[in-house]
N, CA, C and O atoms as a GROMACS GRO file, in nm:
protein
  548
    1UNK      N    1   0.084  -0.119   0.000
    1UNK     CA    2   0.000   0.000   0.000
    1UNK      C    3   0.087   0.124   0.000
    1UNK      O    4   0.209   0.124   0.018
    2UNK      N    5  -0.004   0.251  -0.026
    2UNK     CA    6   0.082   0.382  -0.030
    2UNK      C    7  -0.046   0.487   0.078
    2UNK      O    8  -0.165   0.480   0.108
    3UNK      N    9   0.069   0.577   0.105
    3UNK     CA   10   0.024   0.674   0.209
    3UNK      C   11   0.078   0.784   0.186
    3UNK      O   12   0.195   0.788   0.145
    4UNK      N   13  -0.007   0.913   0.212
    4UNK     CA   14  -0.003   1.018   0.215
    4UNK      C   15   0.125   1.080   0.298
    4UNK      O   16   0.105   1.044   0.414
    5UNK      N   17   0.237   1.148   0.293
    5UNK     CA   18   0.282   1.172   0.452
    5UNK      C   19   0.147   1.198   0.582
    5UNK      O   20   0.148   1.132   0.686
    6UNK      N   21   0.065   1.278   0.558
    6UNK     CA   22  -0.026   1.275   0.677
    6UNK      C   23  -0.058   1.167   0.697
    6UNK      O   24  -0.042   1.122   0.810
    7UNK      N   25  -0.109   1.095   0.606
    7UNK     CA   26  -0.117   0.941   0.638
    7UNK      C   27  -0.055   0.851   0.733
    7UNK      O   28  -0.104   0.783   0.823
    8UNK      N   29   0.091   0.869   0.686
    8UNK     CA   30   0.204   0.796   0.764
    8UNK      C   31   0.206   0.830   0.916
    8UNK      O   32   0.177   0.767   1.017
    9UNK      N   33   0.252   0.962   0.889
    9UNK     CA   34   0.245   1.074   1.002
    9UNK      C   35   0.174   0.985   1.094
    9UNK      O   36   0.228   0.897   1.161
   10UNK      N   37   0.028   1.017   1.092
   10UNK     CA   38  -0.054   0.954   1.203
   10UNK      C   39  -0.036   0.751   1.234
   10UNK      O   40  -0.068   0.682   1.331
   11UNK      N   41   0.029   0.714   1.099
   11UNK     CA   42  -0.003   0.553   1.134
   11UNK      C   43   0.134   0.514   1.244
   11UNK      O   44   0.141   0.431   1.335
   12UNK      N   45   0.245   0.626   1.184
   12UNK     CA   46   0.385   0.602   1.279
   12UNK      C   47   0.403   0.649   1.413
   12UNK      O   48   0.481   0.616   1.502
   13UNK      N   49   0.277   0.770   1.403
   13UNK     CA   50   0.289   0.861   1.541
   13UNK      C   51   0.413   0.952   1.558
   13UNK      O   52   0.451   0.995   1.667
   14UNK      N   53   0.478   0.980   1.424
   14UNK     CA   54   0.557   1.121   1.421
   14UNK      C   55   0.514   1.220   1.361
   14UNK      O   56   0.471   1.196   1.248
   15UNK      N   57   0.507   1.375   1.411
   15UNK     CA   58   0.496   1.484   1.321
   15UNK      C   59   0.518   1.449   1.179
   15UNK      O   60   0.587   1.352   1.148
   16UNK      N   61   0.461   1.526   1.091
   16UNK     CA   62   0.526   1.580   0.961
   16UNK      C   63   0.642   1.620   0.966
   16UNK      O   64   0.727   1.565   0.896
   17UNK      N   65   0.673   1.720   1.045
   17UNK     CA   66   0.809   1.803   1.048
   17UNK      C   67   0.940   1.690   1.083
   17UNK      O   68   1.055   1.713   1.045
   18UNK      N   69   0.897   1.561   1.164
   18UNK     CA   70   0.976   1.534   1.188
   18UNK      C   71   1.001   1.404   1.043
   18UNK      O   72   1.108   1.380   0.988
   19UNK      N   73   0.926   1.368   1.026
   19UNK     CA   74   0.971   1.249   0.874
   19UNK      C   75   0.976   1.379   0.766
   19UNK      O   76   0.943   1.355   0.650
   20UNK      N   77   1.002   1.467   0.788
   20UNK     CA   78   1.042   1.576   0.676
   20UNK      C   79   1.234   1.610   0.716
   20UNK      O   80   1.327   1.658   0.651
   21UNK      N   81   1.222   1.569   0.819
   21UNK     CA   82   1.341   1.601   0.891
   21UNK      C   83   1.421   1.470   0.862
   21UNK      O   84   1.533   1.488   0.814
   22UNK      N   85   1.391   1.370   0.878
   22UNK     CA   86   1.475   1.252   0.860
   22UNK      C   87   1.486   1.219   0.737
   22UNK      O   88   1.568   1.138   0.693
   23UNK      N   89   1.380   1.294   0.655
   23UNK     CA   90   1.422   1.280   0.465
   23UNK      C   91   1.559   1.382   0.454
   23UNK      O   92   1.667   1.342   0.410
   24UNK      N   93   1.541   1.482   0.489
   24UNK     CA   94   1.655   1.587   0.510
   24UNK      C   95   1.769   1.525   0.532
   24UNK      O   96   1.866   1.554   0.461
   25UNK      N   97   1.780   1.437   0.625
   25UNK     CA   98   1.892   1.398   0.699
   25UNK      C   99   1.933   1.275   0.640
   25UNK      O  100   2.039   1.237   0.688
   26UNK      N  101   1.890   1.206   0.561
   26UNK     CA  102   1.867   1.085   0.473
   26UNK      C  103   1.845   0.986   0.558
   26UNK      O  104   1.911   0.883   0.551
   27UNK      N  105   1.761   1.002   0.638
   27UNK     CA  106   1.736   0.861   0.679
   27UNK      C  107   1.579   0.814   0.637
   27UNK      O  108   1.504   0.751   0.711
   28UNK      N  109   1.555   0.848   0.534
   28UNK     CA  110   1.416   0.847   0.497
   28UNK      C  111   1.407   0.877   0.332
   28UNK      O  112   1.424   0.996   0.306
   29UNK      N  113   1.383   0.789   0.218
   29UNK     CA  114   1.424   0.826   0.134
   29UNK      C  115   1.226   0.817   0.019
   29UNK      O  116   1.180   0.770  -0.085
   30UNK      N  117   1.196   0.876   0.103
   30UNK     CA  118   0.976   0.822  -0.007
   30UNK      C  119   1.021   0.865  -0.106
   30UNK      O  120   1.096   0.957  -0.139
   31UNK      N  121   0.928   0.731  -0.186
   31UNK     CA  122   0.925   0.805  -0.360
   31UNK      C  123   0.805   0.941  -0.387
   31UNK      O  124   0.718   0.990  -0.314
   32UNK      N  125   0.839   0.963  -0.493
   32UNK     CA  126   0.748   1.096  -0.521
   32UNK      C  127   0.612   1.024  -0.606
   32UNK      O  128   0.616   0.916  -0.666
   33UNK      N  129   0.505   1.104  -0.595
   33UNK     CA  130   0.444   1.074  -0.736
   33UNK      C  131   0.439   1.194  -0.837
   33UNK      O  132   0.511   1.294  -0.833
   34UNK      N  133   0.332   1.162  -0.935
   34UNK     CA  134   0.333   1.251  -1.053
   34UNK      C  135   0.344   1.416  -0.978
   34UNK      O  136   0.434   1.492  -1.011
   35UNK      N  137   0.271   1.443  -0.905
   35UNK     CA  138   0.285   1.562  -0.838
   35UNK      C  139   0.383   1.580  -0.741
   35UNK      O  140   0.352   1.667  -0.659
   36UNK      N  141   0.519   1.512  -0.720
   36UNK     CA  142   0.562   1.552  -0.649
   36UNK      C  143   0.573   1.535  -0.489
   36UNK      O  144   0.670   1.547  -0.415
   37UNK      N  145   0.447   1.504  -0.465
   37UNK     CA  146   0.430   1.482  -0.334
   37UNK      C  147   0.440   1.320  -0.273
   37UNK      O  148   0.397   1.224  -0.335
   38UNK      N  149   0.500   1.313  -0.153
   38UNK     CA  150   0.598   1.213  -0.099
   38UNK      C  151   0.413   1.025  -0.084
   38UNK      O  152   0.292   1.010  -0.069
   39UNK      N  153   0.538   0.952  -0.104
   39UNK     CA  154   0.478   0.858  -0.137
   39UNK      C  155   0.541   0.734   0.006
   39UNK      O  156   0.645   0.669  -0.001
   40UNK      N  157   0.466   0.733   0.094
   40UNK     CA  158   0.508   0.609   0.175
   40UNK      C  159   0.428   0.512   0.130
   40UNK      O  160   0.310   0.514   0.095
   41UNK      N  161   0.567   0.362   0.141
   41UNK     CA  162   0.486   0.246   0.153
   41UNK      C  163   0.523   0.169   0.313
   41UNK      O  164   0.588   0.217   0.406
   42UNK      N  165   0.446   0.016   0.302
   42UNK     CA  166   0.513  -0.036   0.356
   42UNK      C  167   0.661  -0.076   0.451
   42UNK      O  168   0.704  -0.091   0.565
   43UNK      N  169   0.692  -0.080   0.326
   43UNK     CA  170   0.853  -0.081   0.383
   43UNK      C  171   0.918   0.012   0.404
   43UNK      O  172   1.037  -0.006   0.431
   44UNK      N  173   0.858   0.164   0.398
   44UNK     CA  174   0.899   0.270   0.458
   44UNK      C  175   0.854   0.298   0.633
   44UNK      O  176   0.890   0.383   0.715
   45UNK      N  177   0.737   0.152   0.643
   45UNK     CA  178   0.721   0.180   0.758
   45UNK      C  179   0.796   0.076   0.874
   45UNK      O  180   0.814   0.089   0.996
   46UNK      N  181   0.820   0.000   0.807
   46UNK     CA  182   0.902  -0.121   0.873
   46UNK      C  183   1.041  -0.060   0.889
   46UNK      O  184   1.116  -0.124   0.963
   47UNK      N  185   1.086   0.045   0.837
   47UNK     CA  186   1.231   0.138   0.827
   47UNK      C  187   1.215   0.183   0.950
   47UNK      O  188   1.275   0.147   1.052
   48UNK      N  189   1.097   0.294   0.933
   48UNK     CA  190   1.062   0.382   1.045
   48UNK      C  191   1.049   0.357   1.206
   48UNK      O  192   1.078   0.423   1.306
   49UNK      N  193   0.982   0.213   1.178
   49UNK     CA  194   0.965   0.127   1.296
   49UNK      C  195   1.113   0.128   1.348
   49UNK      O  196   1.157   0.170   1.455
   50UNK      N  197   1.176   0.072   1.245
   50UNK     CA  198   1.335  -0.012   1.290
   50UNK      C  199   1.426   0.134   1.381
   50UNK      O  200   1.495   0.129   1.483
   51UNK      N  201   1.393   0.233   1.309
   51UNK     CA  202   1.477   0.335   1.305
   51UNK      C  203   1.422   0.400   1.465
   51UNK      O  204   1.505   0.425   1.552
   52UNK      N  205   1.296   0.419   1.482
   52UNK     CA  206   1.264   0.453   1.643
   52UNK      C  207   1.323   0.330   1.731
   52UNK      O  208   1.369   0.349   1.844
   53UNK      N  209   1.320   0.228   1.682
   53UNK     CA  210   1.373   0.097   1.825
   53UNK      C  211   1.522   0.159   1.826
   53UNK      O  212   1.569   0.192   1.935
   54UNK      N  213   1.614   0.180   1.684
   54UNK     CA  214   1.724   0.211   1.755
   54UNK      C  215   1.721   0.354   1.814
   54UNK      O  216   1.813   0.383   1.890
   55UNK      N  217   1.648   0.426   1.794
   55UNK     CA  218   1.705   0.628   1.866
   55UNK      C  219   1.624   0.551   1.975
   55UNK      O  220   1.685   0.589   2.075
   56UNK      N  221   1.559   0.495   2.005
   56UNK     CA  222   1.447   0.422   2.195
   56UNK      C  223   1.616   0.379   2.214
   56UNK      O  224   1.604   0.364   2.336
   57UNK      N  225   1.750   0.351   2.193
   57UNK     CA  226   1.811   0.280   2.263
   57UNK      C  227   1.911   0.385   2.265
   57UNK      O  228   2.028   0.357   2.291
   58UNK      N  229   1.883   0.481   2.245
   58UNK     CA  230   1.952   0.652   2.275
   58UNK      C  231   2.105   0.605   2.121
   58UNK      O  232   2.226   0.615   2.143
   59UNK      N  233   2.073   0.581   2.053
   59UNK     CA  234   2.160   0.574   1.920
   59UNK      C  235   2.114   0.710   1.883
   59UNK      O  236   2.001   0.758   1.875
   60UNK      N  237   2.279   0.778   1.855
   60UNK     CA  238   2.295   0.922   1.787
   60UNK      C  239   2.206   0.928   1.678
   60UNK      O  240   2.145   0.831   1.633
   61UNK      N  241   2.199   1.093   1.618
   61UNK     CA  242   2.150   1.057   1.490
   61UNK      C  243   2.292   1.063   1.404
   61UNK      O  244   2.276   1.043   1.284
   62UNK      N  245   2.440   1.089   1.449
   62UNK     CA  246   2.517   1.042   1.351
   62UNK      C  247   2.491   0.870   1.338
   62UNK      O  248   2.475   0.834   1.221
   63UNK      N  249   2.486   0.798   1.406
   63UNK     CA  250   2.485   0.645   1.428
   63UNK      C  251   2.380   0.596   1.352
   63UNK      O  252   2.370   0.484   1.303
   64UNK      N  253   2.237   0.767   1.336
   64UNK     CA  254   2.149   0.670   1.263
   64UNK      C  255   2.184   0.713   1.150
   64UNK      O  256   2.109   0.654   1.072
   65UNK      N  257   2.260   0.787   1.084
   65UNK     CA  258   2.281   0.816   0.974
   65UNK      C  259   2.397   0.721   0.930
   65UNK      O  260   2.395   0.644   0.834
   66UNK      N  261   2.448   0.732   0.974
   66UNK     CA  262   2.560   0.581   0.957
   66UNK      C  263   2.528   0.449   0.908
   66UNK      O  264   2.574   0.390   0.810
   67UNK      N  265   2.429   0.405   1.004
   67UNK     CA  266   2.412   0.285   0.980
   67UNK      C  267   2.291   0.269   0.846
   67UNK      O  268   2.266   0.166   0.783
   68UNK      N  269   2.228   0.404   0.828
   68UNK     CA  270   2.144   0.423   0.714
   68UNK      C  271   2.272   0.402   0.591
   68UNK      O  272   2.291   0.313   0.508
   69UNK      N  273   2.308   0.463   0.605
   69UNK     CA  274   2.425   0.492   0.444
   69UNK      C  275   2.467   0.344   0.411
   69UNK      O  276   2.458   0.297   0.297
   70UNK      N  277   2.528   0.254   0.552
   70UNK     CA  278   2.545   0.112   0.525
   70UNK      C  279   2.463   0.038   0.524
   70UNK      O  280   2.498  -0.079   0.508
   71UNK      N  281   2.320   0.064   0.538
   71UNK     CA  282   2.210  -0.012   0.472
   71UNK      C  283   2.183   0.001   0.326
   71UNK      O  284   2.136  -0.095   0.265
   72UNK      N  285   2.211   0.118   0.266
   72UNK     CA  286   2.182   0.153   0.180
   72UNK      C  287   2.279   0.079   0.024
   72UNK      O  288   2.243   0.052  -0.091
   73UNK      N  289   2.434   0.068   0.111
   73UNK     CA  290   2.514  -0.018   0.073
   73UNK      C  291   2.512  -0.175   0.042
   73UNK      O  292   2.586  -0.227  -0.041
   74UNK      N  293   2.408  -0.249   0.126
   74UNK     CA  294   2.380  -0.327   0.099
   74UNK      C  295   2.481  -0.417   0.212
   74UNK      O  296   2.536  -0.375   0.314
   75UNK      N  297   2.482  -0.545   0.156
   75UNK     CA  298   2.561  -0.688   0.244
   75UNK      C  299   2.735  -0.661   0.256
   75UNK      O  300   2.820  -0.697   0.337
   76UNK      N  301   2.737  -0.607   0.176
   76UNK     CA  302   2.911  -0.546   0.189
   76UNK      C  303   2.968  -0.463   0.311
   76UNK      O  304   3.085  -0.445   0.343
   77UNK      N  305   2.846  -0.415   0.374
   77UNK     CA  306   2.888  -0.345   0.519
   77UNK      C  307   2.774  -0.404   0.592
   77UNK      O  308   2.681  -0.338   0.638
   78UNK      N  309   2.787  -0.547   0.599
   78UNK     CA  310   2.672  -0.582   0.726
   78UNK      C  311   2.734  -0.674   0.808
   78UNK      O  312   2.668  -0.769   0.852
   79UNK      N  313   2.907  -0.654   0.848
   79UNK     CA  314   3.000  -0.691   0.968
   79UNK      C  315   2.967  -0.538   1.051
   79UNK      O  316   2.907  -0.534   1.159
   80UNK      N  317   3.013  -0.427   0.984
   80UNK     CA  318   3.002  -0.298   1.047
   80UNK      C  319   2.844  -0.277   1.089
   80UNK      O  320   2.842  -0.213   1.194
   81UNK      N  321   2.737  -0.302   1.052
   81UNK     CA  322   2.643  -0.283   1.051
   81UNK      C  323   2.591  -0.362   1.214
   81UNK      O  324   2.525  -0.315   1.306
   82UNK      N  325   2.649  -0.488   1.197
   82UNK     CA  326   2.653  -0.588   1.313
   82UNK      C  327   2.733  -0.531   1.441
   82UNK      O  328   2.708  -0.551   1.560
   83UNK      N  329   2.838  -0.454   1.382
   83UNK     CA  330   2.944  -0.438   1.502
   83UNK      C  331   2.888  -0.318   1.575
   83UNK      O  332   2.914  -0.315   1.696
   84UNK      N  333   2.814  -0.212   1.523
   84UNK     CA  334   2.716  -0.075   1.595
   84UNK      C  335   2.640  -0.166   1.645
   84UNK      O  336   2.691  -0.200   1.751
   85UNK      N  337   2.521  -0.237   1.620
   85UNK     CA  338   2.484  -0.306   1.681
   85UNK      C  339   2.478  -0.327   1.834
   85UNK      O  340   2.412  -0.297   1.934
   86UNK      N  341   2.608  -0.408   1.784
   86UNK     CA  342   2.637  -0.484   1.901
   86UNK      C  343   2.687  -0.388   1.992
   86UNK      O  344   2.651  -0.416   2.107
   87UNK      N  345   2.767  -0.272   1.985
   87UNK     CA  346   2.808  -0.166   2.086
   87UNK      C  347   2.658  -0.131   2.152
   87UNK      O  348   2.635  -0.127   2.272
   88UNK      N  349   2.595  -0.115   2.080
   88UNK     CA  350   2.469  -0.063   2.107
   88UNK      C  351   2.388  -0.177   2.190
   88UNK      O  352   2.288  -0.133   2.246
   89UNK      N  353   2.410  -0.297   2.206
   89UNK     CA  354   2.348  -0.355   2.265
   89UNK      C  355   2.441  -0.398   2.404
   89UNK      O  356   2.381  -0.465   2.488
   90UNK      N  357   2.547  -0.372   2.425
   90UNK     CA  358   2.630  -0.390   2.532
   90UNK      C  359   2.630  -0.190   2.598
   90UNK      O  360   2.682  -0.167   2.707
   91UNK      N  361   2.595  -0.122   2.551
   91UNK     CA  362   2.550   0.016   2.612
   91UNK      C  363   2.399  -0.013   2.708
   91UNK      O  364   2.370   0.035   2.818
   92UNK      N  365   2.316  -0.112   2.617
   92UNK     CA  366   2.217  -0.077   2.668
   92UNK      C  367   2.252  -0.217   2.812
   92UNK      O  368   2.242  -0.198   2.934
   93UNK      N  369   2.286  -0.329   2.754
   93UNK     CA  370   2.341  -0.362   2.903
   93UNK      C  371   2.375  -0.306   3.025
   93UNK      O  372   2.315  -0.331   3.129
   94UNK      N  373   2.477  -0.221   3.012
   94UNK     CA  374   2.545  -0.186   3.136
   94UNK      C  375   2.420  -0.047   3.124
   94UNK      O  376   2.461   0.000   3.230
   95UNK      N  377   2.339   0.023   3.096
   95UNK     CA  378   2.217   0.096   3.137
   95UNK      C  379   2.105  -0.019   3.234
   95UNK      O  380   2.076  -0.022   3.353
   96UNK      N  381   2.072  -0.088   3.141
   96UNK     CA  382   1.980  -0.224   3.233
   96UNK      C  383   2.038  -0.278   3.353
   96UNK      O  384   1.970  -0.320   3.447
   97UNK      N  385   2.171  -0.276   3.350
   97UNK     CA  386   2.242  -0.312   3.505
   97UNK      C  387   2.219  -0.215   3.605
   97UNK      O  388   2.172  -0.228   3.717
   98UNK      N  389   2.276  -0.078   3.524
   98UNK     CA  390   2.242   0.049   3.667
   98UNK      C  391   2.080   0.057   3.687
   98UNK      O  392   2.047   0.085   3.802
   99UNK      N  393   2.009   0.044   3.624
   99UNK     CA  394   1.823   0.085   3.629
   99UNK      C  395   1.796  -0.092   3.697
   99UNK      O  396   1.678  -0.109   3.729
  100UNK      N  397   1.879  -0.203   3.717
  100UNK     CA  398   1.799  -0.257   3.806
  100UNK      C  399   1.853  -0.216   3.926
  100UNK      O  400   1.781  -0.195   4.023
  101UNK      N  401   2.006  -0.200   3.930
  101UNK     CA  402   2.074  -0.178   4.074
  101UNK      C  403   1.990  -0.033   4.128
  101UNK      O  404   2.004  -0.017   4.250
  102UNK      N  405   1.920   0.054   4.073
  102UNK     CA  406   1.871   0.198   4.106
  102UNK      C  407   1.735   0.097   4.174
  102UNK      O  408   1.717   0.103   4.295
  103UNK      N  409   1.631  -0.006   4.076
  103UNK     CA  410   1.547  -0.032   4.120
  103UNK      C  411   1.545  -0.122   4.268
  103UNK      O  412   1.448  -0.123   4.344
  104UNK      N  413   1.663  -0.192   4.289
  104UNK     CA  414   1.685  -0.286   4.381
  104UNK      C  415   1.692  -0.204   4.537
  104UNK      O  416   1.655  -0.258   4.642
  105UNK      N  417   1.751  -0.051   4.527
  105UNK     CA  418   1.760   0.026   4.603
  105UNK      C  419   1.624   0.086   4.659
  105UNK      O  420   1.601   0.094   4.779
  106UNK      N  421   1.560   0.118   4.585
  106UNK     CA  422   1.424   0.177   4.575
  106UNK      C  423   1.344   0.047   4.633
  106UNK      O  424   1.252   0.069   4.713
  107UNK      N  425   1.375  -0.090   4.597
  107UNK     CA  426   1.279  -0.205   4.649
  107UNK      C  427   1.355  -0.188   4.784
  107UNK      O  428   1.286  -0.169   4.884
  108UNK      N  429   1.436  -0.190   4.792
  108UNK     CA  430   1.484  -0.193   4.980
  108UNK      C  431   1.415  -0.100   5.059
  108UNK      O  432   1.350  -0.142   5.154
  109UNK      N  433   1.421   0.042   5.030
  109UNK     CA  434   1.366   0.149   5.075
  109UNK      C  435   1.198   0.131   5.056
  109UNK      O  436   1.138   0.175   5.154
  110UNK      N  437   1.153   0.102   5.002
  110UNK     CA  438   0.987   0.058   5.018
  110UNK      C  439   0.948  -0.066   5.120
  110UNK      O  440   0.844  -0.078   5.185
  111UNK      N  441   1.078  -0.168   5.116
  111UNK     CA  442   1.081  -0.257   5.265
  111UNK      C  443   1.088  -0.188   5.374
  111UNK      O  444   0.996  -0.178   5.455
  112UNK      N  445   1.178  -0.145   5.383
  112UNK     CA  446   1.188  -0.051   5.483
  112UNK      C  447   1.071   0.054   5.534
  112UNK      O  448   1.044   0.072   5.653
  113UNK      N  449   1.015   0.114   5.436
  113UNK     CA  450   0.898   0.190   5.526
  113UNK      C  451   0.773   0.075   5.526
  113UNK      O  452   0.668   0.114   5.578
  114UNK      N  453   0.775  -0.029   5.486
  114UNK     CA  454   0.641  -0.142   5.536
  114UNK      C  455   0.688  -0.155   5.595
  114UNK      O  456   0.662  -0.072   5.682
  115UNK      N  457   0.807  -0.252   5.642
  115UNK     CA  458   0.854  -0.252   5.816
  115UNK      C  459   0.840  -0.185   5.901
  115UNK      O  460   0.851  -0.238   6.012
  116UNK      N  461   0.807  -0.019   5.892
  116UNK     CA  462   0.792   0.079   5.992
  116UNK      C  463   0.662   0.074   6.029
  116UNK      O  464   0.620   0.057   6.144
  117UNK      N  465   0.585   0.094   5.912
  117UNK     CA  466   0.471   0.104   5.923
  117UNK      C  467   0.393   0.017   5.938
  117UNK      O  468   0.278   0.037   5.899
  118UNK      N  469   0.417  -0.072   5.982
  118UNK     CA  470   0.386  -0.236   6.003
  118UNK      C  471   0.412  -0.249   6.182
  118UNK      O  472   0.343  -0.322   6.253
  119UNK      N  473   0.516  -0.170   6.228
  119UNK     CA  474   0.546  -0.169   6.353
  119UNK      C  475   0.643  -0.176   6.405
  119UNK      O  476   0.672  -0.156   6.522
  120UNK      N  477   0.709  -0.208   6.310
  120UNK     CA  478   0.867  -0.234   6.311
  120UNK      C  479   0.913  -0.124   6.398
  120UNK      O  480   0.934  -0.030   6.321
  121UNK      N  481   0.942  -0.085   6.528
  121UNK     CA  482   0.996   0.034   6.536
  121UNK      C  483   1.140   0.046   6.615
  121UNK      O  484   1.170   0.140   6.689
  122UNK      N  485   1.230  -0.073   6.582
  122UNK     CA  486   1.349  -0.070   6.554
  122UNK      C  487   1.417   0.088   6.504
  122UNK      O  488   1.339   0.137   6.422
  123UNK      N  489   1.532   0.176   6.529
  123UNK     CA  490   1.576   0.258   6.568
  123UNK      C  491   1.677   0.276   6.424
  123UNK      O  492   1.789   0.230   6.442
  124UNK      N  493   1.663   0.313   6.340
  124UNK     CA  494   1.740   0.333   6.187
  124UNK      C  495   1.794   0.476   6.230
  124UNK      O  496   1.912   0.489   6.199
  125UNK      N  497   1.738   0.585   6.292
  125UNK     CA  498   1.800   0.703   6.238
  125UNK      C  499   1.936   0.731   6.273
  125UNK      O  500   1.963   0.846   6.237
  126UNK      N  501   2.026   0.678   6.325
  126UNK     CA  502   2.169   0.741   6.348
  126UNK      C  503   2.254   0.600   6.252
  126UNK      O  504   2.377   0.597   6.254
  127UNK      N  505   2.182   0.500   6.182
  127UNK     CA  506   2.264   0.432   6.019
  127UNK      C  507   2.231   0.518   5.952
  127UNK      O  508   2.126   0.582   5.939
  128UNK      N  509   2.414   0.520   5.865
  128UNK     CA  510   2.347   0.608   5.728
  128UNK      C  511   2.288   0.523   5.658
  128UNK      O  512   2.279   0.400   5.667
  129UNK      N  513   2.219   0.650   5.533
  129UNK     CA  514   2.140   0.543   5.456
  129UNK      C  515   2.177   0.376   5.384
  129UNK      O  516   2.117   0.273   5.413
  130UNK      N  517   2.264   0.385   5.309
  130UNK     CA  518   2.347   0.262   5.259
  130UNK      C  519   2.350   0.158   5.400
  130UNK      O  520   2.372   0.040   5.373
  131UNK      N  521   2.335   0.180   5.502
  131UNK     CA  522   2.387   0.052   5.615
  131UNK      C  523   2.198   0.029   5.642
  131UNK      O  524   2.153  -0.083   5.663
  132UNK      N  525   2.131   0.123   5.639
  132UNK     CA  526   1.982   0.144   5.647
  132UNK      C  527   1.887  -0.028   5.549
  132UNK      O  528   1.810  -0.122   5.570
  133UNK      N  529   1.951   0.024   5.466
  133UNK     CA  530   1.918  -0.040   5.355
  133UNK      C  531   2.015  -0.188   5.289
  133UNK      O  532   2.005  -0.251   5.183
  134UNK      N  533   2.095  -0.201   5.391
  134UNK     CA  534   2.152  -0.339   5.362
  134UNK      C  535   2.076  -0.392   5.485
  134UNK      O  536   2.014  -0.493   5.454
  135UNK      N  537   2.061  -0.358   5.611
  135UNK     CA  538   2.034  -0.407   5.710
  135UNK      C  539   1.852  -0.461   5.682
  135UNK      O  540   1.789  -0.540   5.753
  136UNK      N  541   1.811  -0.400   5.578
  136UNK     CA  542   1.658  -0.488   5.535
  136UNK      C  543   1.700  -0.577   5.468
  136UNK      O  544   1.605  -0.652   5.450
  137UNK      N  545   1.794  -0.620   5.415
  137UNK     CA  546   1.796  -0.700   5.360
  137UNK      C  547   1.779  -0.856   5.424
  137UNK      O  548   1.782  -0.953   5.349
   0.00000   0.00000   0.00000
């Protein structure tokens, strides 16, 4: 099928301005029709899709422009293509490590005030926090 940019616009959930912006930037290449005016298909939306999962994993837009140009190249750059990737997926690792260790902290500290408020009234205020919060454990 084909779509209007407003079309798209609303089916992708980005502005106009902004898939006007990523044609700019080449990461977005719609055909035209007789008038000129931009032509999405399909597989412009399966791009689009691909292209928000990587900027959701905080990938530059040099990185998305990068890895656009070596898509565009074809199988001849799809070691390099693999190797961003993969940086990109060992970034988002060590992010998923600190956001559970942040959440694991936050689960201690919510033990901790059900224990209080439960009755617990054991004497925390002269531990600092860190000894506070191993000691629920």
């Amino acid at each position: 099928m084909s779509y209007s940019i407003g079309e798209f616009s609303k089916m992708i959930g980005l502005p106009v301005s902004t898939l006007r912006y990523y044609e700019n930037e080449g990461l977005l290449k719609p055909d035209r029709d007789e008038n000129n005016l931009r032509v999405y298909t399909d597989q412009d939306l399966k791009w689009v899709t691909f292209l928000l999962h990587l900027k959701g994993t905080g990938m530059s837009m040099a990185e998305l422009k990068q890895y656009t140009i070596w898509r565009a190249e074809g199988d001849a750059t799809m070691l390099e293509r693999m190797e961003l990737l993969e940086k990109r997926r060992r970034l988002l690792e060590k992010d998923i490590q600190a956001l559970m260790h942040n959440l694991e902290v936050i689960e201690n500290k919510i033990d901790f005030y059900e224990e209080r408020l439960q009755g617990n009234k054991e004497d925390f205020s002269t531990q600092p926090e860190a000894e506070k919060e191993k000691s629920m454990k």
